[in-house]
C-alpha positions in Angstrom: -173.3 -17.5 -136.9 -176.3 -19.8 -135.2 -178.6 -16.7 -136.4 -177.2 -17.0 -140.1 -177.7 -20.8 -140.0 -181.4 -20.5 -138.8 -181.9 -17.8 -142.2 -180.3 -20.3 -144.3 -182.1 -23.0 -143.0 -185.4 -20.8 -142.4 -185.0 -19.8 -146.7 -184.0 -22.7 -147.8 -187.5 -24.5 -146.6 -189.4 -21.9 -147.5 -187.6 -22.1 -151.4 -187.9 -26.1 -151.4 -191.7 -26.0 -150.6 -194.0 -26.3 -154.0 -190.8 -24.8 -156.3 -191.8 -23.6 -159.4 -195.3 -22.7 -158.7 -196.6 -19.3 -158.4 -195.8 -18.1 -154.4 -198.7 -17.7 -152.6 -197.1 -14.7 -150.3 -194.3 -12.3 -150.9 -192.3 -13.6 -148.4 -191.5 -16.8 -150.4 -190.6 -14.9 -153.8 -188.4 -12.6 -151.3 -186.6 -15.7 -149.7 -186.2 -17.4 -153.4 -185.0 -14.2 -154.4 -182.3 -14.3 -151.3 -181.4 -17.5 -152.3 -180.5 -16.8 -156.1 -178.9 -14.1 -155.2 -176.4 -15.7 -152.6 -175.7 -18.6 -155.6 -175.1 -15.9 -157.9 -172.5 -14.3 -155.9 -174.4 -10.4 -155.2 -174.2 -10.6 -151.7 -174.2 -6.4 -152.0 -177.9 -7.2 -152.9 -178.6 -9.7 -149.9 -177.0 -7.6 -147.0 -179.2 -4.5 -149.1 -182.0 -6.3 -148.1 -180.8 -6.4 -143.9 -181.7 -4.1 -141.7 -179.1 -2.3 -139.3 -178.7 -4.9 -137.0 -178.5 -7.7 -139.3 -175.9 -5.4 -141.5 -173.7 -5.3 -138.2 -173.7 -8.7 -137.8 -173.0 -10.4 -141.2 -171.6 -7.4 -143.2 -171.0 -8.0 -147.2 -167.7 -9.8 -146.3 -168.6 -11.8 -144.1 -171.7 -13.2 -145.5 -169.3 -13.9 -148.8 -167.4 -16.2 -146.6 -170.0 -17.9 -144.7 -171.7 -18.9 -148.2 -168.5 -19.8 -149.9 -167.9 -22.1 -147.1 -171.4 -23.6 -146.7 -170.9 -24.1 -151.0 -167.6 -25.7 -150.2 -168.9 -28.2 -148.6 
């Protein structure tokens, strides 16, 4: 859970910074990506983009939750 917060938190900086200008790196049109995709609901797509470790931590499911609760709130 304290890992998921830091990626939030982590993506959510990174998206915030200079919005709507042209990213300089592909990182930041990744994490802006990320972060559509979570508001949108196609958290297939996120956990897509995990590798094995992070799939086994926060599968589909439970990412779902997480987000539905942090937009809960």
């Amino acid at each position: 859970m304290k890992a998921l917060l830091i990626f939030l938190g982590l993506m959510l900086l990174t998206t915030s910074a200079g919005y709507g200008q042209t990213p300089a790196k592909p990182h930041v049109k990744e994490a802006r990506e990320v972060v559509e995709e979570l508001a949108a609901g196609q958290f297939a797509k996120v956990t897509a983009r995990f590798d094995e470790q992070m799939r086994a931590a926060l599968p589909e499911a439970r990412l779902a939750d997480v987000w539905e609760g942090l937009e809960a709130k």
